[in-house]
Gaussian input, Z-matrix of N, CA and C with variables (Angstrom, degrees):
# hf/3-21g

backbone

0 1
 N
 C     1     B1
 C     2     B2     1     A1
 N     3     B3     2     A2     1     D1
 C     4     B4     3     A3     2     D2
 C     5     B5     4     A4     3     D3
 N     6     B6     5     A5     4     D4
 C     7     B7     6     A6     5     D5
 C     8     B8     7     A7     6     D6
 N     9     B9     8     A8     7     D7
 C    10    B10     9     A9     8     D8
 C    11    B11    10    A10     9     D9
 N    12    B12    11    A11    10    D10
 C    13    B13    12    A12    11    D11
 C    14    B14    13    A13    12    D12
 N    15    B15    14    A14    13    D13
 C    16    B16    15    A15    14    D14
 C    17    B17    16    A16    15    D15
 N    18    B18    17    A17    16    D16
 C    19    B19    18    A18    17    D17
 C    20    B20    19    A19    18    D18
 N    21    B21    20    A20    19    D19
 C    22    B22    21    A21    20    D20
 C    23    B23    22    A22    21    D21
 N    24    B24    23    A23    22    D22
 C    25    B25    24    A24    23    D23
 C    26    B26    25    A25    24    D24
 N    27    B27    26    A26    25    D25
 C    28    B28    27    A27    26    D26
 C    29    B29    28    A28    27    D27
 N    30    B30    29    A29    28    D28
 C    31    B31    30    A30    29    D29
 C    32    B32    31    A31    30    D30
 N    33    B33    32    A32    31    D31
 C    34    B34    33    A33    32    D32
 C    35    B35    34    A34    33    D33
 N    36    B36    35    A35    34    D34
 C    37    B37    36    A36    35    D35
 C    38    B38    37    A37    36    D36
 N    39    B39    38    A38    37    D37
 C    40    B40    39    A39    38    D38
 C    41    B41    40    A40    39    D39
 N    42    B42    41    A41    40    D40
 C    43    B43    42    A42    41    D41
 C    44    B44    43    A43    42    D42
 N    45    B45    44    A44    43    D43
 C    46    B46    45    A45    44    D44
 C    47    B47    46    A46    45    D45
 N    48    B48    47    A47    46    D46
 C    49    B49    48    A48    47    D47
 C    50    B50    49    A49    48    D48
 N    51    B51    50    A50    49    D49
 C    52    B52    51    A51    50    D50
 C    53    B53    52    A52    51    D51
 N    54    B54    53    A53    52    D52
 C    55    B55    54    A54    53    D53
 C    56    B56    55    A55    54    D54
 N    57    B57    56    A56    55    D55
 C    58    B58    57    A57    56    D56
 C    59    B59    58    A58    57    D57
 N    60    B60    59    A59    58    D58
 C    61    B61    60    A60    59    D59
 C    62    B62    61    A61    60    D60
 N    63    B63    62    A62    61    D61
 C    64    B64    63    A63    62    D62
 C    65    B65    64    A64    63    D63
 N    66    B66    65    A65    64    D64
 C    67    B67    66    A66    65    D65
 C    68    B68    67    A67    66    D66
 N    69    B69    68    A68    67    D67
 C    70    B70    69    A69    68    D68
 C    71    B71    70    A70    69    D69
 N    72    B72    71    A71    70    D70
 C    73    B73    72    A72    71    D71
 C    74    B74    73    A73    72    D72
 N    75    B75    74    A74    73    D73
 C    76    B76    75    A75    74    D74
 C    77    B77    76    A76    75    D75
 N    78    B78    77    A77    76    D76
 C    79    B79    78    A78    77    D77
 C    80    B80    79    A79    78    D78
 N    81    B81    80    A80    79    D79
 C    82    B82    81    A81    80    D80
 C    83    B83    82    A82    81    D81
 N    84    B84    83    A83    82    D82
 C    85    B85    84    A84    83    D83
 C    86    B86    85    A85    84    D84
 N    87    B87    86    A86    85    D85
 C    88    B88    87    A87    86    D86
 C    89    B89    88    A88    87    D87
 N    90    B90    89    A89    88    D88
 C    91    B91    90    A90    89    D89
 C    92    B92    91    A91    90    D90
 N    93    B93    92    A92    91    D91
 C    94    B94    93    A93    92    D92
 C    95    B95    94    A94    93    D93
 N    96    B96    95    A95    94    D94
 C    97    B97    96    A96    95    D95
 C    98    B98    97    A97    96    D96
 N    99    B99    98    A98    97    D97
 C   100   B100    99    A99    98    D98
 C   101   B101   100   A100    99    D99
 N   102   B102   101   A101   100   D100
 C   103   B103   102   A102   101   D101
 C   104   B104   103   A103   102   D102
 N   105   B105   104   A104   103   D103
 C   106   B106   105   A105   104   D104
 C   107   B107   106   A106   105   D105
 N   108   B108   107   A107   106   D106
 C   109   B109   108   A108   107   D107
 C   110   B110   109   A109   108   D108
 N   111   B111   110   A110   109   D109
 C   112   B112   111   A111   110   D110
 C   113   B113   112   A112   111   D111
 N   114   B114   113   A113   112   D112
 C   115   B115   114   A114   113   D113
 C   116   B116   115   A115   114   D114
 N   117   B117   116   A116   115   D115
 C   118   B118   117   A117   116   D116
 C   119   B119   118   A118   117   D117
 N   120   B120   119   A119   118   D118
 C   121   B121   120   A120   119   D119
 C   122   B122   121   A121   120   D120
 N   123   B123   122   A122   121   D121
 C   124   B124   123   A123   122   D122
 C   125   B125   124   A124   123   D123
 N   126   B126   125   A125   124   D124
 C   127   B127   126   A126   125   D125
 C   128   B128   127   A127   126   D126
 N   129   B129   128   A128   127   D127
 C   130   B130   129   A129   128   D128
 C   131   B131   130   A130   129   D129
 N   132   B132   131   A131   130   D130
 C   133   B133   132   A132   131   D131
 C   134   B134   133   A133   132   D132
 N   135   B135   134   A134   133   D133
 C   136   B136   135   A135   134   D134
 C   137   B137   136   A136   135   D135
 N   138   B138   137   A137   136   D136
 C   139   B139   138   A138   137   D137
 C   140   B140   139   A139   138   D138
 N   141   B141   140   A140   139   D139
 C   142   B142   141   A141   140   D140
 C   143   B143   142   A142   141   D141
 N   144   B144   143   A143   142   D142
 C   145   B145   144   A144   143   D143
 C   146   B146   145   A145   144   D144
 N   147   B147   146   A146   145   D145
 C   148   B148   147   A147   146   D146
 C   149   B149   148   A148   147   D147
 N   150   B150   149   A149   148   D148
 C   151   B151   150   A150   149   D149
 C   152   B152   151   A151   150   D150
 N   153   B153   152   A152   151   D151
 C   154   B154   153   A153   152   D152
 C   155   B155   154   A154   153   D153
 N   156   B156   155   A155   154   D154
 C   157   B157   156   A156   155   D155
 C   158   B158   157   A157   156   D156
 N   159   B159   158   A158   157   D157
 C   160   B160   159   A159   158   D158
 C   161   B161   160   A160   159   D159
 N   162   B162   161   A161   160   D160
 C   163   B163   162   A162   161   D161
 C   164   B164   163   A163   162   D162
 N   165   B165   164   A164   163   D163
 C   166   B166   165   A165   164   D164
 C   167   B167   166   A166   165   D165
 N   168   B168   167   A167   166   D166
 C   169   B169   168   A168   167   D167
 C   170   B170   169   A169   168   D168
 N   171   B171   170   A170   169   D169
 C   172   B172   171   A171   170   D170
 C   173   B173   172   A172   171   D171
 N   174   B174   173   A173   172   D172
 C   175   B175   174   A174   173   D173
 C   176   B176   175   A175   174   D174
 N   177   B177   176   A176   175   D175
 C   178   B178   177   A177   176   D176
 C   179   B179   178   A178   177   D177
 N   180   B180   179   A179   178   D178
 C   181   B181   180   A180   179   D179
 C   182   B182   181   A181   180   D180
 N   183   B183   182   A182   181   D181
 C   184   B184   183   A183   182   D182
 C   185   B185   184   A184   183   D183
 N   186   B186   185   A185   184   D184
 C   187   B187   186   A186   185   D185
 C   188   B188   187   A187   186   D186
 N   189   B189   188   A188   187   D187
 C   190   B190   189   A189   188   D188
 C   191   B191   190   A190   189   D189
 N   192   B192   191   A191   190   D190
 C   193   B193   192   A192   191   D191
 C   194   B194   193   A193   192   D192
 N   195   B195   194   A194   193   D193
 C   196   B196   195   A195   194   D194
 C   197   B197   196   A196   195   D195
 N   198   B198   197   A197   196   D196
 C   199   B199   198   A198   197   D197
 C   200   B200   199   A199   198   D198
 N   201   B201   200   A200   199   D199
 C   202   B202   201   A201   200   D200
 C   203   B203   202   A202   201   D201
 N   204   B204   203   A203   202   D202
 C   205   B205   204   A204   203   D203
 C   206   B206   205   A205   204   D204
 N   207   B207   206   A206   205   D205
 C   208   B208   207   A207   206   D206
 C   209   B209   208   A208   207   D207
 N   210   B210   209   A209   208   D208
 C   211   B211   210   A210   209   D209
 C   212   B212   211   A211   210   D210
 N   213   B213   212   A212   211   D211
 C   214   B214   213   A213   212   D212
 C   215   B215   214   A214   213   D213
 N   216   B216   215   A215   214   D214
 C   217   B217   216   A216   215   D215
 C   218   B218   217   A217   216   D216
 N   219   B219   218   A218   217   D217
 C   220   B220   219   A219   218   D218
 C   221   B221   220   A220   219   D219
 N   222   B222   221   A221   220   D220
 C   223   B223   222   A222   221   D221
 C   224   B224   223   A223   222   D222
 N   225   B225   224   A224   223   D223
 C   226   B226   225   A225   224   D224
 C   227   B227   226   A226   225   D225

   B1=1.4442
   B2=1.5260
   B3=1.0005
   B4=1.2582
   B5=1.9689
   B6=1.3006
   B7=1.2294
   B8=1.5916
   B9=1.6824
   B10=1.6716
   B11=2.4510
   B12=1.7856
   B13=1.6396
   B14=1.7712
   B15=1.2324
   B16=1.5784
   B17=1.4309
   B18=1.2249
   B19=1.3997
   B20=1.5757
   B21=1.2804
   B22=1.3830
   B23=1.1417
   B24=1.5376
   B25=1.7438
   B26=1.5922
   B27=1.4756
   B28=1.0505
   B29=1.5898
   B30=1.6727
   B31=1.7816
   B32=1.2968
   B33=1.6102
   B34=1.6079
   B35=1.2371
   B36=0.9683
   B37=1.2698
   B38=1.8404
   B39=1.1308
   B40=1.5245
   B41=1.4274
   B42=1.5643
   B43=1.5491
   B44=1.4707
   B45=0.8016
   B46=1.6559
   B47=1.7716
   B48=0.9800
   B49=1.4071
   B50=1.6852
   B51=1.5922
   B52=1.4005
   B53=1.9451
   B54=1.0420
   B55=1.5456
   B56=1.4108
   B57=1.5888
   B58=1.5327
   B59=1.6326
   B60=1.0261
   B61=1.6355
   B62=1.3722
   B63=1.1558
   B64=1.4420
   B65=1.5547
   B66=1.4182
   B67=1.4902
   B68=0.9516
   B69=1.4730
   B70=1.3546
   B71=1.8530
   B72=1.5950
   B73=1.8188
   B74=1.3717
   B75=1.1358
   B76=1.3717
   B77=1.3997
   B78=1.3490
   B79=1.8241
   B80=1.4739
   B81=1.3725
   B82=1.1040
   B83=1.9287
   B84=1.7855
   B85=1.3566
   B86=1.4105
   B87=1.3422
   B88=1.4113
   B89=1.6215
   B90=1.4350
   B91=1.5456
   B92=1.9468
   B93=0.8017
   B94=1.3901
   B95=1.9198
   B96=1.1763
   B97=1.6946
   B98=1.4389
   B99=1.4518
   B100=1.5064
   B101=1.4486
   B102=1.1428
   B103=1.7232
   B104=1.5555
   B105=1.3497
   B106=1.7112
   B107=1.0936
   B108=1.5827
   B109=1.5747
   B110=1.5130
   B111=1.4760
   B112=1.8960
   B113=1.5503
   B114=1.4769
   B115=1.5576
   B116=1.6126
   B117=1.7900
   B118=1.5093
   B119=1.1526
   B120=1.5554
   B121=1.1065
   B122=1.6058
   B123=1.4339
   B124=1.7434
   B125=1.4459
   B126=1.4811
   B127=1.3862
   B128=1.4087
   B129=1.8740
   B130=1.3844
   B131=1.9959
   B132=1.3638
   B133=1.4230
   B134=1.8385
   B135=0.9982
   B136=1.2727
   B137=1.6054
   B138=1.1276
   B139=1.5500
   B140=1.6335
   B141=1.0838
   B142=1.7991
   B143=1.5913
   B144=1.2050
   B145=1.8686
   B146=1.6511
   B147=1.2611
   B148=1.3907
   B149=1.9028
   B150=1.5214
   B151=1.3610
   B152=1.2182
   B153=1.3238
   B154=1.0785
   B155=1.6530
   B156=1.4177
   B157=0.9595
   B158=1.4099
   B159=2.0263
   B160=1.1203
   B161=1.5492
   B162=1.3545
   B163=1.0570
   B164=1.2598
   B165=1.4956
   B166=1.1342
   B167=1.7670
   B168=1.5969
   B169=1.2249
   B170=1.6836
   B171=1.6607
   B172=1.1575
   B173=1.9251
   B174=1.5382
   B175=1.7049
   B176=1.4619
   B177=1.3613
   B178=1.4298
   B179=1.5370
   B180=1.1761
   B181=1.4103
   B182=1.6575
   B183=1.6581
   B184=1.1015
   B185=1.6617
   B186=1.6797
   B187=1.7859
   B188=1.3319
   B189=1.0121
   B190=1.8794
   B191=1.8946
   B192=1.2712
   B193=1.7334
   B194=1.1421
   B195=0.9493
   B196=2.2145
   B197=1.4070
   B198=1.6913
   B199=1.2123
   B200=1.8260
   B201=1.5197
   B202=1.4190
   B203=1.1805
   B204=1.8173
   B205=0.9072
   B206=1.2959
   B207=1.1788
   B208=1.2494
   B209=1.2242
   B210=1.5333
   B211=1.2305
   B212=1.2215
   B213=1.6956
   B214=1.3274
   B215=1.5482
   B216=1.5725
   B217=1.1225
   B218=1.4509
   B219=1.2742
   B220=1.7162
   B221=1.6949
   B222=1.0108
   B223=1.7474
   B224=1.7027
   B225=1.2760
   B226=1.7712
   B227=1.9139
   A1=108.00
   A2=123.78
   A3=119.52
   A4=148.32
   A5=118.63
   A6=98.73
   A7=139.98
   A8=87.70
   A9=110.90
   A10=95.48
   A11=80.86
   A12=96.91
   A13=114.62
   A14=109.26
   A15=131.48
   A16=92.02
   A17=150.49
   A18=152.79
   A19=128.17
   A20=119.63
   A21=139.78
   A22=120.65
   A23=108.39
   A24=98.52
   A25=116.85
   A26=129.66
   A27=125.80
   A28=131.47
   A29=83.88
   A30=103.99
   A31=120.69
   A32=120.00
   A33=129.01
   A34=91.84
   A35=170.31
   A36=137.47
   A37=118.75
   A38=96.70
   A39=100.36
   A40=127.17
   A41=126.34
   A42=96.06
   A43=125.98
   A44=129.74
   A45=138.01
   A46=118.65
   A47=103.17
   A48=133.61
   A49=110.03
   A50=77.57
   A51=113.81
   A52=88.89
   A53=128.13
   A54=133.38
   A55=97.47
   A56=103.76
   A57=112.81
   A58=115.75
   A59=128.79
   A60=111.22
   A61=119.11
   A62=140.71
   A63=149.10
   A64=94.68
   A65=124.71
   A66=108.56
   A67=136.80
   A68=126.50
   A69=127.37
   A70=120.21
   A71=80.41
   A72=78.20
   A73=102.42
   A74=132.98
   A75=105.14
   A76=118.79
   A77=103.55
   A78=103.66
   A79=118.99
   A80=118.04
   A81=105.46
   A82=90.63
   A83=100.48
   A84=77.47
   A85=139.37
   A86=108.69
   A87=107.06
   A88=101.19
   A89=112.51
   A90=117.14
   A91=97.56
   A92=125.28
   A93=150.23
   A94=83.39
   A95=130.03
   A96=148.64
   A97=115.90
   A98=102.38
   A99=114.57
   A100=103.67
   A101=119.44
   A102=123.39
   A103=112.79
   A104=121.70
   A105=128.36
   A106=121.35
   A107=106.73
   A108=106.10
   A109=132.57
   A110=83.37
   A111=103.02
   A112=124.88
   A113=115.73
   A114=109.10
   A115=86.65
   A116=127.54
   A117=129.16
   A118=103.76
   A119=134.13
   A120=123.46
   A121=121.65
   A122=90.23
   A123=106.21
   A124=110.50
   A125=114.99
   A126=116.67
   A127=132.69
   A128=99.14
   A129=117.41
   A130=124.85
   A131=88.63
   A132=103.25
   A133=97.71
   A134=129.98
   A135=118.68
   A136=114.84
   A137=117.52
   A138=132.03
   A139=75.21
   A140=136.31
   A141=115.39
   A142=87.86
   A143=125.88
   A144=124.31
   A145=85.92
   A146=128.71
   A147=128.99
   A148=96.12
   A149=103.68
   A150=86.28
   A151=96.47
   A152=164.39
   A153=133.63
   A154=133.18
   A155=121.90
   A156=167.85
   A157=96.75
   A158=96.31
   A159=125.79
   A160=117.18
   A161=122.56
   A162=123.37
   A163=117.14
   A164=134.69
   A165=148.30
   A166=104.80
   A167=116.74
   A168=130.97
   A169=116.07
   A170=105.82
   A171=116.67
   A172=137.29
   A173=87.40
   A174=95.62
   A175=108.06
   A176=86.49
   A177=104.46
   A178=119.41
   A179=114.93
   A180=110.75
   A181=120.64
   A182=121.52
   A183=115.17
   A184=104.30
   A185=99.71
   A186=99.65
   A187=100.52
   A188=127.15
   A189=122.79
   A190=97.05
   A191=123.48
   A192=120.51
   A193=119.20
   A194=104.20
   A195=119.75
   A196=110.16
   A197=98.36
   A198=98.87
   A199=109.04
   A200=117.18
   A201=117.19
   A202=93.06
   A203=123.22
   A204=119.31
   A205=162.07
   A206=111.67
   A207=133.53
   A208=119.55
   A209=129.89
   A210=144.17
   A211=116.61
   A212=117.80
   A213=136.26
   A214=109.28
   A215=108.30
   A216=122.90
   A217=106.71
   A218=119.30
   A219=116.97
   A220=110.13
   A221=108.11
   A222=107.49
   A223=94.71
   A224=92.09
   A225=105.90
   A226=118.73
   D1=101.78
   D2=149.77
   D3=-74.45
   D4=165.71
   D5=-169.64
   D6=-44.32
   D7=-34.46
   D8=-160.51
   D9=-61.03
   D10=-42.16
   D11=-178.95
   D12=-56.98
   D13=-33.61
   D14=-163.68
   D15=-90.53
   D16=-29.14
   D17=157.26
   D18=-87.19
   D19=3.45
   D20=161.51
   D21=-93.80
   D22=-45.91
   D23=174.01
   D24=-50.51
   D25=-62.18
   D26=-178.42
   D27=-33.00
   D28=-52.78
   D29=169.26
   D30=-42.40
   D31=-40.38
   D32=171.97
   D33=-93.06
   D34=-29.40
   D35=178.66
   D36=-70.32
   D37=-51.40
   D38=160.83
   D39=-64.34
   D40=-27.68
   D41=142.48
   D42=-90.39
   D43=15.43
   D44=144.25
   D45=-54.93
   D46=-39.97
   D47=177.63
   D48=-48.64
   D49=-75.76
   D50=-163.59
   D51=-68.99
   D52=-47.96
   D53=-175.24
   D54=-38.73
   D55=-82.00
   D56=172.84
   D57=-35.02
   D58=-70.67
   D59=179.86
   D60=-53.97
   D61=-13.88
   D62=150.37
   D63=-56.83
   D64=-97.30
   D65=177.27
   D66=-23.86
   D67=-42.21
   D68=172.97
   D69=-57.11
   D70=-49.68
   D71=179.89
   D72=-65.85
   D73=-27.14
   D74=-165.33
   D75=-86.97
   D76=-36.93
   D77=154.90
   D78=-35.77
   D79=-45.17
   D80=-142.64
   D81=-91.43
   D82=-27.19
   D83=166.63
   D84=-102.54
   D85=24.16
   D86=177.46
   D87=-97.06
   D88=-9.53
   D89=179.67
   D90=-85.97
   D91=-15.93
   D92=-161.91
   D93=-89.53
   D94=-88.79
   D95=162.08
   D96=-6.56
   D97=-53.26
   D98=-167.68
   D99=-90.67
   D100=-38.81
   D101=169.70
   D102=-55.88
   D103=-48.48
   D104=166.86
   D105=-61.97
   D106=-20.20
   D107=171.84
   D108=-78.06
   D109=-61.86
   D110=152.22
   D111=-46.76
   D112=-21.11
   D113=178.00
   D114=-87.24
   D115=-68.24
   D116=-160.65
   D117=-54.59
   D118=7.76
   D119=172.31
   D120=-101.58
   D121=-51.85
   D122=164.38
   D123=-44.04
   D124=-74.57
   D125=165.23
   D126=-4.58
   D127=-72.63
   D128=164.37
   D129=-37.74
   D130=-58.19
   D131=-168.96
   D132=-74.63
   D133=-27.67
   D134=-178.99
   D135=-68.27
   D136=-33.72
   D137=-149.51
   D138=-109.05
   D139=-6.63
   D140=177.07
   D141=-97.75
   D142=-34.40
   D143=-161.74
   D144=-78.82
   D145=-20.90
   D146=-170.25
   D147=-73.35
   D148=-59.77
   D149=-166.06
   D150=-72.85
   D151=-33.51
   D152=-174.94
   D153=-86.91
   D154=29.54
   D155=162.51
   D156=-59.56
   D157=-86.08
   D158=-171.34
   D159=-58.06
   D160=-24.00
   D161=-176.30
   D162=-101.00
   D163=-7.67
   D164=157.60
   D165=-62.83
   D166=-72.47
   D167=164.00
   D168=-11.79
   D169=-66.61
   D170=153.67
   D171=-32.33
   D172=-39.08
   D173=176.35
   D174=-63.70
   D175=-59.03
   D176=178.10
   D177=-43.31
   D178=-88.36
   D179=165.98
   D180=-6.69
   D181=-53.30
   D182=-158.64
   D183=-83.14
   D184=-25.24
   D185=-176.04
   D186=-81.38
   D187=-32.05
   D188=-176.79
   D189=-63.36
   D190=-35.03
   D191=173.86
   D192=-71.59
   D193=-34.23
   D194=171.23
   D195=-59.96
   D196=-64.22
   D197=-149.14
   D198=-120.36
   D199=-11.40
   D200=170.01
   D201=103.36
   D202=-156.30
   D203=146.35
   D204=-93.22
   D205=-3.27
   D206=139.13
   D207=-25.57
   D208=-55.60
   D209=-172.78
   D210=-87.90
   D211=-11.06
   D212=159.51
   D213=-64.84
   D214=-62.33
   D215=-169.92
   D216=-54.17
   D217=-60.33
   D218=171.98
   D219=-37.66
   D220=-31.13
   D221=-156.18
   D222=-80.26
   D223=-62.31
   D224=170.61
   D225=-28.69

């Protein structure tokens, strides 16, 4: 073994090192990305099935005052 050999190993190990913490972060933040997405999405889509829930409810409401149920039942 000579010196030049005895001062190279380190050199690759530390960008080996350094490789891995690059990989790591980026795993961890693209796993980080896809988790915020999947919640702002769920989120999203829940609170849209919400208003239209609410706005159906609403139909309803106004044909059941019009028309009873009968006029429910048609609508239904």
């Amino acid at each position: 073994m000579t010196a030049s050999d005895a001062s190279a190993k380190p050199a690759i190990f530390f960008g080996l090192r350094l490789a891995l913490w690059y990989a790591t972060l980026f795993v961890v933040g693209a796993i980080a990305i896809v988790f915020l997405t999947y919640y702002l999405t769920a989120a999203s889509l829940a609170q849209r099935d919400q208003q239209i829930i609410q706005s159906k409810l609403g139909e309803y409401a106004v044909v059941y005052t019009r028309g009873g149920v009968r006029g429910l039942t048609a609508t239904v």
